[in-house]
GUVEX-763036 format. One record per residue (C-alpha): x, y, z; residue number from 1; residue in three letters. Coordinates in nm, 3 decimals. Layout:
BEGIN
SEKOL | x | y | z | tidren | filo
SEKOL | X | Y | Z | NUM | ALA
...
// end
This chain:
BEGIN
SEKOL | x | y | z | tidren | filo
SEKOL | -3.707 | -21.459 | 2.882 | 1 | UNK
SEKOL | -3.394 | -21.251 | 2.990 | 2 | UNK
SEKOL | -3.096 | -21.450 | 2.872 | 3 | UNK
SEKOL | -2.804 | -21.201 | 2.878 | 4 | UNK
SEKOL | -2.627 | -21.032 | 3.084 | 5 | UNK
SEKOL | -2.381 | -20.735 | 3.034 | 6 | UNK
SEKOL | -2.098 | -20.710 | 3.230 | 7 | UNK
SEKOL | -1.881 | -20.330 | 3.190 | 8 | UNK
SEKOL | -1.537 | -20.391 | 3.388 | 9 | UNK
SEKOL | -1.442 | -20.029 | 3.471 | 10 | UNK
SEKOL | -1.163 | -19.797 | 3.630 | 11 | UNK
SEKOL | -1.300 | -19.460 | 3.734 | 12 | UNK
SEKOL | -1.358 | -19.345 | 3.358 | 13 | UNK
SEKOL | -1.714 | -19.203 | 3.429 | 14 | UNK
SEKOL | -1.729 | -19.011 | 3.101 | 15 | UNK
SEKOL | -1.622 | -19.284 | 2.878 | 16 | UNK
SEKOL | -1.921 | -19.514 | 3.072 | 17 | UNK
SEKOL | -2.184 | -19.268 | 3.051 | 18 | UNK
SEKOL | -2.097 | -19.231 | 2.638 | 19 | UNK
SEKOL | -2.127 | -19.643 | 2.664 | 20 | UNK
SEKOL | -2.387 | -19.660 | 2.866 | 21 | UNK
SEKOL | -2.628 | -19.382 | 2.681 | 22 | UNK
SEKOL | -2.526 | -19.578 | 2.351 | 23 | UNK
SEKOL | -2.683 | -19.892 | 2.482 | 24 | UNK
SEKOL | -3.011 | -19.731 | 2.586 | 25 | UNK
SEKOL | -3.031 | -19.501 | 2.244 | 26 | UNK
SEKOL | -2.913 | -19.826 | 2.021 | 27 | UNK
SEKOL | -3.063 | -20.115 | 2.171 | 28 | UNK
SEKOL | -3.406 | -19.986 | 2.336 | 29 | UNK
SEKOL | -3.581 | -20.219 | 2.111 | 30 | UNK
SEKOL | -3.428 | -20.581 | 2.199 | 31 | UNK
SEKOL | -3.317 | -20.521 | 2.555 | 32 | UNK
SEKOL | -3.621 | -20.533 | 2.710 | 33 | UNK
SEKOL | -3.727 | -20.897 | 2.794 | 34 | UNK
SEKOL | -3.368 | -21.004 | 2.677 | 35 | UNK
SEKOL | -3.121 | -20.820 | 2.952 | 36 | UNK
SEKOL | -3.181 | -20.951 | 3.280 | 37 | UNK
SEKOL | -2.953 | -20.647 | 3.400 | 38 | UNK
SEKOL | -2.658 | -20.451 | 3.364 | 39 | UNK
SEKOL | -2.324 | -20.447 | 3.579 | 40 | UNK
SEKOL | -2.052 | -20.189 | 3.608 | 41 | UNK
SEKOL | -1.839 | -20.336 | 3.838 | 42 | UNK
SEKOL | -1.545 | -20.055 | 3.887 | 43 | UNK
SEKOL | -1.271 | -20.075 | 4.050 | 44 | UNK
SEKOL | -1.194 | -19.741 | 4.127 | 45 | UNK
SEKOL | -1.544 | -19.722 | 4.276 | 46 | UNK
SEKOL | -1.666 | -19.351 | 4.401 | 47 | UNK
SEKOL | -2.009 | -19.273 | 4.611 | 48 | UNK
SEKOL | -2.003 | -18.956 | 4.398 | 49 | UNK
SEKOL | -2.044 | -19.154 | 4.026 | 50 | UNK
SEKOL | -2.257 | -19.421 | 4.225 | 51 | UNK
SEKOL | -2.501 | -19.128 | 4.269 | 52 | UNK
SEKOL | -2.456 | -19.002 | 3.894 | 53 | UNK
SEKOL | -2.490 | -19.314 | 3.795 | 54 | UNK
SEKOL | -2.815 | -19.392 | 4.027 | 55 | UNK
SEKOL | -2.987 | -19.088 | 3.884 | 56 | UNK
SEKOL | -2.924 | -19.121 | 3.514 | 57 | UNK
SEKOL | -2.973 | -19.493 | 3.426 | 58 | UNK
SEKOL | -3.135 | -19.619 | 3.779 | 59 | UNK
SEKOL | -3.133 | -19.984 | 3.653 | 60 | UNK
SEKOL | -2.762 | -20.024 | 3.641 | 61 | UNK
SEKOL | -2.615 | -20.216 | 3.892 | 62 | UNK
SEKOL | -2.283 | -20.041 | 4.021 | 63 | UNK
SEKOL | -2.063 | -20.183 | 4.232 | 64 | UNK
SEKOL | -1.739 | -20.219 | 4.397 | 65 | UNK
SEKOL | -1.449 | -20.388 | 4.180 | 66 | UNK
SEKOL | -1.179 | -20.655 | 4.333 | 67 | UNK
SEKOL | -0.926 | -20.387 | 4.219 | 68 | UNK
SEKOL | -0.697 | -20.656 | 4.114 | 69 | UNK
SEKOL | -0.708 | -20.575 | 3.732 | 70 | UNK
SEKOL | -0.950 | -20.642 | 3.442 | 71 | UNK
SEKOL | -0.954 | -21.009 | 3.458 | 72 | UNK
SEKOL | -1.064 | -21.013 | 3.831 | 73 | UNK
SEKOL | -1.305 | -20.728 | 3.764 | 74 | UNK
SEKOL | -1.503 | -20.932 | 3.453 | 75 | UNK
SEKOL | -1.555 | -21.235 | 3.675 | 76 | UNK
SEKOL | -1.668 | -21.011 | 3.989 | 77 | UNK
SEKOL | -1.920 | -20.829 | 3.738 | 78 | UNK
SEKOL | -2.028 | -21.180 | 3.571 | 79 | UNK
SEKOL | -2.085 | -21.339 | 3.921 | 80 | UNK
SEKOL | -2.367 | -21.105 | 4.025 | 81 | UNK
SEKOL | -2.594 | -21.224 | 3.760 | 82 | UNK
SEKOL | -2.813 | -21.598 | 3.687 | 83 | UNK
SEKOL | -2.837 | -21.518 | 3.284 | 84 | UNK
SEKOL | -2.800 | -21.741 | 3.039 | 85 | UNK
SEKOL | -2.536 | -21.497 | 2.830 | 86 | UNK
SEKOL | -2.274 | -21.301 | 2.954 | 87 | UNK
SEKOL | -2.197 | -20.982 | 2.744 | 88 | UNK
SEKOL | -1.910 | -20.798 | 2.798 | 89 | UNK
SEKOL | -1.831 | -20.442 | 2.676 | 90 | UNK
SEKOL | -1.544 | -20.255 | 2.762 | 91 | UNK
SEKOL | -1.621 | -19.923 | 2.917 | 92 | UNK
SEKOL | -1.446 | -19.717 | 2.664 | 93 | UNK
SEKOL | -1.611 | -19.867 | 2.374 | 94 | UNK
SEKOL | -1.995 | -19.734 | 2.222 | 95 | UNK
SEKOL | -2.223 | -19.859 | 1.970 | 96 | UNK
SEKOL | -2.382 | -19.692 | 1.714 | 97 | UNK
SEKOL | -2.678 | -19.975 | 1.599 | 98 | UNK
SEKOL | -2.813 | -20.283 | 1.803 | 99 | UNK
SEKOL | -2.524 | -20.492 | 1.837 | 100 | UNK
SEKOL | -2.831 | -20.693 | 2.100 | 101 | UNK
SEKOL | -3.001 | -20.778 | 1.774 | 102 | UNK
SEKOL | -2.698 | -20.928 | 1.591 | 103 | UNK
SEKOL | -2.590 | -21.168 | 1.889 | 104 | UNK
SEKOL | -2.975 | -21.263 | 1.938 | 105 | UNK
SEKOL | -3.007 | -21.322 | 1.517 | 106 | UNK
SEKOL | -2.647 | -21.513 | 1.559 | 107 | UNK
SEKOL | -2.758 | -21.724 | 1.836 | 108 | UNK
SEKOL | -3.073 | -21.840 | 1.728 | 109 | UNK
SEKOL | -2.944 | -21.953 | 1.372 | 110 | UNK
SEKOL | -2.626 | -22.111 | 1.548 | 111 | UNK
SEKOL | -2.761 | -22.294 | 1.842 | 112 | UNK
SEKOL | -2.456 | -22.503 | 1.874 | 113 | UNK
SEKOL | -2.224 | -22.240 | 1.902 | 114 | UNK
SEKOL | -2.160 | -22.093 | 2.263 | 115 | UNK
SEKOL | -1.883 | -21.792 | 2.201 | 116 | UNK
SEKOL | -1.999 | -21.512 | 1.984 | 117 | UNK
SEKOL | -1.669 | -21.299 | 1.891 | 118 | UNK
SEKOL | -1.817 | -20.937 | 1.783 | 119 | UNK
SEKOL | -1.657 | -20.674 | 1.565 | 120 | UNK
SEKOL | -1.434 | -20.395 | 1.703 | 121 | UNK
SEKOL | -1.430 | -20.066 | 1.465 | 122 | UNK
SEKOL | -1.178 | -19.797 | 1.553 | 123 | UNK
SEKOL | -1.366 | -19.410 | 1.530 | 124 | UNK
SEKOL | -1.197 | -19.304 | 1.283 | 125 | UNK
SEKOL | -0.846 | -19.299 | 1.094 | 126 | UNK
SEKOL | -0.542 | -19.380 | 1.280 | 127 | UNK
SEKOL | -0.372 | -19.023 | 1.393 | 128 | UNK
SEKOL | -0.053 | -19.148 | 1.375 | 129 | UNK
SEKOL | 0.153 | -19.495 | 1.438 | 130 | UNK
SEKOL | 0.218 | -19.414 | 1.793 | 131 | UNK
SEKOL | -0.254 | -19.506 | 1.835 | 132 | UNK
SEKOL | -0.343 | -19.814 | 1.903 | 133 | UNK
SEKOL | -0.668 | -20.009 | 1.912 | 134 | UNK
SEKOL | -0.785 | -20.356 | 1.972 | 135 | UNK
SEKOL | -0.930 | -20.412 | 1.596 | 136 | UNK
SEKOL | -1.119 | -20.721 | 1.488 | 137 | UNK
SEKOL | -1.262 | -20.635 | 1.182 | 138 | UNK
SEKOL | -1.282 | -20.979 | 1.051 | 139 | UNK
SEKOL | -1.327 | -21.226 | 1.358 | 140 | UNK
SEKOL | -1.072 | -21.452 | 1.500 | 141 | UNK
SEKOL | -0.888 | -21.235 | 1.837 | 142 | UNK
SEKOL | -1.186 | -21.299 | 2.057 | 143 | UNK
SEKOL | -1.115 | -20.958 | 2.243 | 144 | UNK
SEKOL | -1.269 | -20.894 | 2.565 | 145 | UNK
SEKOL | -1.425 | -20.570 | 2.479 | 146 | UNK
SEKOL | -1.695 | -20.754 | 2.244 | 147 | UNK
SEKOL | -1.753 | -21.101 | 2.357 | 148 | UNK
SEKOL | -2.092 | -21.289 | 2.435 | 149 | UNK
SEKOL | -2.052 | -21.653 | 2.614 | 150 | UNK
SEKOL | -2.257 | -21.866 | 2.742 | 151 | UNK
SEKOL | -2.231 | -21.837 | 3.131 | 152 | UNK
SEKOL | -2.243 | -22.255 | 3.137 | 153 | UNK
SEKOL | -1.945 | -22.244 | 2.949 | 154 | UNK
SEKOL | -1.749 | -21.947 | 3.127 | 155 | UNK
SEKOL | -1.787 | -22.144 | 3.444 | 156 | UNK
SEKOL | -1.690 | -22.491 | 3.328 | 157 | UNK
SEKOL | -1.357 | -22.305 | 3.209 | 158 | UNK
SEKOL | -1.301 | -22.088 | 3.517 | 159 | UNK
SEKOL | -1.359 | -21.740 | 3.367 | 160 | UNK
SEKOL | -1.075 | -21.492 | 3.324 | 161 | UNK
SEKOL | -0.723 | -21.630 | 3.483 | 162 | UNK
SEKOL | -0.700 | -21.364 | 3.762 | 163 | UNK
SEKOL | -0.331 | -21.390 | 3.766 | 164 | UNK
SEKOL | -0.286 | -21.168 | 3.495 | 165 | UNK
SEKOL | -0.325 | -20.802 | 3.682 | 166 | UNK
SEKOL | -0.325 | -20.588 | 3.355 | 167 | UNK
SEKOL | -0.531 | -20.536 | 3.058 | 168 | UNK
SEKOL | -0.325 | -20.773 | 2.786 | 169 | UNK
SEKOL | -0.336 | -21.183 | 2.717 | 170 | UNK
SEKOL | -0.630 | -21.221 | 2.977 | 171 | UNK
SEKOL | -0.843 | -21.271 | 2.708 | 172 | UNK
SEKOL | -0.594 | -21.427 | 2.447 | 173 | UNK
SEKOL | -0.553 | -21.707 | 2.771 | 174 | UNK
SEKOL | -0.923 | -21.736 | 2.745 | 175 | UNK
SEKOL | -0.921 | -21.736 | 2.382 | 176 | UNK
SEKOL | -0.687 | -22.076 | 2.435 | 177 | UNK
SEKOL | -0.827 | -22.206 | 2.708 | 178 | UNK
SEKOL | -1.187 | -22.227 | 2.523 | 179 | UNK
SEKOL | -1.002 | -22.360 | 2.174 | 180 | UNK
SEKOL | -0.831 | -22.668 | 2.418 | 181 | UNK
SEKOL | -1.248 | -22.724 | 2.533 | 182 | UNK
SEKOL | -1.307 | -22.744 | 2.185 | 183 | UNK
SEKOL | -1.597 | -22.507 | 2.265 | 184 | UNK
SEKOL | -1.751 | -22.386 | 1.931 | 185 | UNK
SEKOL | -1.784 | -21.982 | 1.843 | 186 | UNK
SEKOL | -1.886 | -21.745 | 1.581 | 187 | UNK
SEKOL | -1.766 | -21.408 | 1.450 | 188 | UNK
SEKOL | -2.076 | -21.180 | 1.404 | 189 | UNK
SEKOL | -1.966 | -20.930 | 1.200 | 190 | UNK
SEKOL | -2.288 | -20.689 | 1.267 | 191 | UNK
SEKOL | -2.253 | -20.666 | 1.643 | 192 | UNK
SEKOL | -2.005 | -20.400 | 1.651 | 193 | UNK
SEKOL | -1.864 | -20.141 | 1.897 | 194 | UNK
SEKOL | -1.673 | -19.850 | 1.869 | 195 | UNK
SEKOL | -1.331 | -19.834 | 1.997 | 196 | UNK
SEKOL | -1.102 | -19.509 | 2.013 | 197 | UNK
SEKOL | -0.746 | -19.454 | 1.924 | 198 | UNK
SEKOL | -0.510 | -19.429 | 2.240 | 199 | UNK
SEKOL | -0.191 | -19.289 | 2.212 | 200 | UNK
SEKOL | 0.071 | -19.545 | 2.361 | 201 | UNK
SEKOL | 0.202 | -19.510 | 2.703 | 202 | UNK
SEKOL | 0.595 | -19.665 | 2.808 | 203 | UNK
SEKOL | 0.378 | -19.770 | 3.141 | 204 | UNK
SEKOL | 0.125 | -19.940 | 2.945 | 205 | UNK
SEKOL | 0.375 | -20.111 | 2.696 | 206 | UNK
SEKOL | 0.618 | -20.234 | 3.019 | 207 | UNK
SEKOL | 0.250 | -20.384 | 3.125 | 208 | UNK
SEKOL | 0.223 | -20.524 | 2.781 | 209 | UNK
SEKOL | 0.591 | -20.707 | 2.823 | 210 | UNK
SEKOL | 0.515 | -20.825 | 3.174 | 211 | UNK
SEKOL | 0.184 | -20.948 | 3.083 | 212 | UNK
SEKOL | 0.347 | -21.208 | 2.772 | 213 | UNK
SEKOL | 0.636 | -21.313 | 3.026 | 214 | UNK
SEKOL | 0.309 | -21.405 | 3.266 | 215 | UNK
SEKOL | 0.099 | -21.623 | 2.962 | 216 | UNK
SEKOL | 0.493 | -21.751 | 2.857 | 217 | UNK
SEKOL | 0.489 | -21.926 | 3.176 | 218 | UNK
SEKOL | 0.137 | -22.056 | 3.194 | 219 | UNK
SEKOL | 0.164 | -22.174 | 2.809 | 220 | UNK
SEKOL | 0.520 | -22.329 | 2.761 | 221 | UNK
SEKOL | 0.460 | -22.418 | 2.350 | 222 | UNK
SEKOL | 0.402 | -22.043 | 2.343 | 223 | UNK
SEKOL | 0.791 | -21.973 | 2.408 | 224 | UNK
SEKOL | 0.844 | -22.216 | 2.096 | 225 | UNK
SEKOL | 0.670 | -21.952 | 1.860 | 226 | UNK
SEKOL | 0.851 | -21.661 | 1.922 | 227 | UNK
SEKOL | 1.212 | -21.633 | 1.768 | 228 | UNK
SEKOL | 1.456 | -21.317 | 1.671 | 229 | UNK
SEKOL | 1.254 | -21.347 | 1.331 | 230 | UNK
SEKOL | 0.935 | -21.232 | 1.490 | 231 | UNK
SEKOL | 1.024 | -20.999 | 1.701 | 232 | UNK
SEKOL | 1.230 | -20.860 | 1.389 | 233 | UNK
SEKOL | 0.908 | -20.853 | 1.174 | 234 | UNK
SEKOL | 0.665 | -20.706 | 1.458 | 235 | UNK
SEKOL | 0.939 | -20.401 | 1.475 | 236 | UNK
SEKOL | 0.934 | -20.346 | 1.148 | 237 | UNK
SEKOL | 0.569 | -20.357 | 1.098 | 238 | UNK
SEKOL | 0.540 | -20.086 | 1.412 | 239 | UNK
SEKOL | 0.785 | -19.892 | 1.223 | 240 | UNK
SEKOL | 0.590 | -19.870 | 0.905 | 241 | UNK
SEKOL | 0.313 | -19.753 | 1.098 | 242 | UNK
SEKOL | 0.503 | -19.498 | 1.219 | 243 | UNK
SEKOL | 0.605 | -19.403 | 0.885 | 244 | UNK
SEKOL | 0.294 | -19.442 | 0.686 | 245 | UNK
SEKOL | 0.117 | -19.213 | 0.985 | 246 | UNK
SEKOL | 0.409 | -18.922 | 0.927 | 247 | UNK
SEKOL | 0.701 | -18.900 | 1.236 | 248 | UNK
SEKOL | 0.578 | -18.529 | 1.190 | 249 | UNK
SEKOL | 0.259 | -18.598 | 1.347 | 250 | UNK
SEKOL | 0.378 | -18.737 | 1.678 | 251 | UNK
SEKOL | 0.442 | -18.496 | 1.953 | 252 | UNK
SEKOL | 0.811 | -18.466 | 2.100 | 253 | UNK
SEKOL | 0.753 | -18.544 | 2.426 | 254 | UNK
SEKOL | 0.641 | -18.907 | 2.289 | 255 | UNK
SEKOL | 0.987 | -18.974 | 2.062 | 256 | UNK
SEKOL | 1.097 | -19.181 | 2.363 | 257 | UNK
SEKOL | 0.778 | -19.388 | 2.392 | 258 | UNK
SEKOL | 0.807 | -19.478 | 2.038 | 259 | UNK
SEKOL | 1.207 | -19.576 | 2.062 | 260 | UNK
SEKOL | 1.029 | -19.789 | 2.368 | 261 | UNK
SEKOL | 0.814 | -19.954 | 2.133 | 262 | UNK
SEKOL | 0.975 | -20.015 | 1.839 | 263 | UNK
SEKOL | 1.218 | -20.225 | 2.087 | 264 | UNK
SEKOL | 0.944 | -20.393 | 2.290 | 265 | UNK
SEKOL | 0.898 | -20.673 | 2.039 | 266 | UNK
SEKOL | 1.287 | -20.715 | 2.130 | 267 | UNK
SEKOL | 1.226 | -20.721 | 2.508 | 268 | UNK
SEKOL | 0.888 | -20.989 | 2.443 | 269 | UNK
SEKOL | 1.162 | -21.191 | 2.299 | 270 | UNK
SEKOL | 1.406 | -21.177 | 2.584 | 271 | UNK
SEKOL | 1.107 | -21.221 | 2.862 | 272 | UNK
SEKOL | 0.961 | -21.528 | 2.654 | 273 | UNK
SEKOL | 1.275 | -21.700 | 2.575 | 274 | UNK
SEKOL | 1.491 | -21.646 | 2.871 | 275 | UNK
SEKOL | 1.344 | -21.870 | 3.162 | 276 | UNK
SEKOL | 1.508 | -21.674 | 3.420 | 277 | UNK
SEKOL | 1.328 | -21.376 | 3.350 | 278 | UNK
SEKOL | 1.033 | -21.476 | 3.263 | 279 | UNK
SEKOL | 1.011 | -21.646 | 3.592 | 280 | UNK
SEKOL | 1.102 | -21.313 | 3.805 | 281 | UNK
SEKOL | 0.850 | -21.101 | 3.641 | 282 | UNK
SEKOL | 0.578 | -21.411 | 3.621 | 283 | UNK
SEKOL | 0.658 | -21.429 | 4.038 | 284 | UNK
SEKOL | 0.671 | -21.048 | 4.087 | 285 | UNK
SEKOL | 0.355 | -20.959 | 3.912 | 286 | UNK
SEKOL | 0.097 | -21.208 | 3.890 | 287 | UNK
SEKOL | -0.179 | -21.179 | 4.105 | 288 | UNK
SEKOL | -0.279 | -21.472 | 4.349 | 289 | UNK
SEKOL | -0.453 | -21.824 | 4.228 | 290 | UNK
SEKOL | -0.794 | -21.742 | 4.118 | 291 | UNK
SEKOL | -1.063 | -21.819 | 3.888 | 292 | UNK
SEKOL | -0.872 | -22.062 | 3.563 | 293 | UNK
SEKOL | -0.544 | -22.072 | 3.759 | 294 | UNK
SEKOL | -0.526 | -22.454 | 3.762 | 295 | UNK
SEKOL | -0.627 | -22.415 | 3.359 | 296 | UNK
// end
């Protein structure tokens, strides 16, 4: 019976797919067939020219066209082409390096009650220095995008990813919440793992970061309640010890000023949470329209 399938939101990062992509053939040739009723990249920077690569090294990949209206949009596009019983999704920049297939399959047949599966995310490799990040869940309980199995019943009944947020940060933590209020059950599997890289920091992607919390601040109210000039105080000084502990020496110079930028974005997540004002101008000037979960 095939009863998954994989969805791969992408952006033009052919290389990065094709690593995934070969990793998924080479690790999981054994339990995907009869299991994966197919496999869709939906990207939205779509090309005819990787469309043809694509085509002519892994022929039964569906590839299509993305929304182009951020990762959140893209998931739910990829997730709609498919009937399975599952929904997988990997991020393209992530690999595996054993049958992560196997684990989800073992997990859902000795939890048959539970309808989120929350795998492990393993960085390749030590940190190179404080200014890398990675989405990490080495020990369950973050529910990150790049490593998540769901029943599609379930997916639907909540609304999917909340296409309002148009960046890569709190999509997921929103669906993370929204599942917890459905009381839907889940389960870390600790054996389905993926490989994630280190990625050096970018100002753009940590303004995205900022504008992405003032977005889930106004869809989540309580959330404003947890976040005081305590927090924000503790998350800089835990980014600075990362800094520290990786070496200052280590960090290029051109990327001093992104890591002044960061060790004052927990500051600025503080002002766009708690100040209504602001976290109503950048919720209005960024969001993207109502779709799936936007009534959630």
């Amino acid at each position: 019976m095939h009863d998954i399938d994989i969805v791969i939101p992408s952006a033009g990062r052919l290389p990065d797919l094709q690593r995934l992509l070969r990793s998924l053939r080479r690790c999981c040739a054994e339990s995907m067939p009869g299991v994966v009723a197919g496999i869709t990249v939906s990207d939205d920077r779509y090309s005819q020219a990787e469309a043809q690569q694509l085509a002519d090294e892994f022929p039964a990949v569906r590839y299509i066209a993305g929304p182009a209206r951020g990762p959140a949009a893209n998931r739910n596009h990829g997730a709609a082409q498919g009937r399975a019983a599952w929904l997988l999704f990997l991020d393209d920049d992530c690999y595996l390096e054993a049958d992560l297939l196997r684990a989800y399959l073992t997990q859902a047949r000795e939890t048959p009650d539970c309808e989120v599966l929350e795998g492990a995310i393993h960085p390749t490799g030590p940190r190179p220095n404080g200014n890398h990040h990675a989405p990490l869940n080495l020990h369950g309980g973050f529910l990150w995008s790049c490593n998540l199995m769901i029943r599609r019943a379930v997916f639907e009944r909540v609304g999917g990813f909340d296409e309002r947020f148009p960046f890569a940060c709190m999509e997921d933590v929103d669906l993370s919440e929204r599942l917890k209020a459905a009381a839907v059950r889940s389960r870390f599997v600790s054996d389905a793992i993926v490989f994630h890289p280190w990625r050096s920091l970018s100002e753009r992607e940590l303004t995205r970061q900022i504008i992405s919390h003032a977005i889930y601040a106004a869809k989540h109210p309580a959330f404003v309640r947890t976040w005081t000039g305590l927090h924000a105080l503790r998350m800089a000084k835990g980014r600075l010890w990362l800094y520290a502990a990786g070496g200052f020496g280590t960090i290029p110079a051109g990327k001093y000023r992104t890591v002044a930028y960061d060790l004052l974005a927990p500051f600025a997540l503080l002002a766009v949470t708690r100040l209504a004002p602001l976290r109503r101008s950048l919720h209005r000037r960024y969001q993207n329209g109502p779709g799936p979960a936007a009534s959630a």
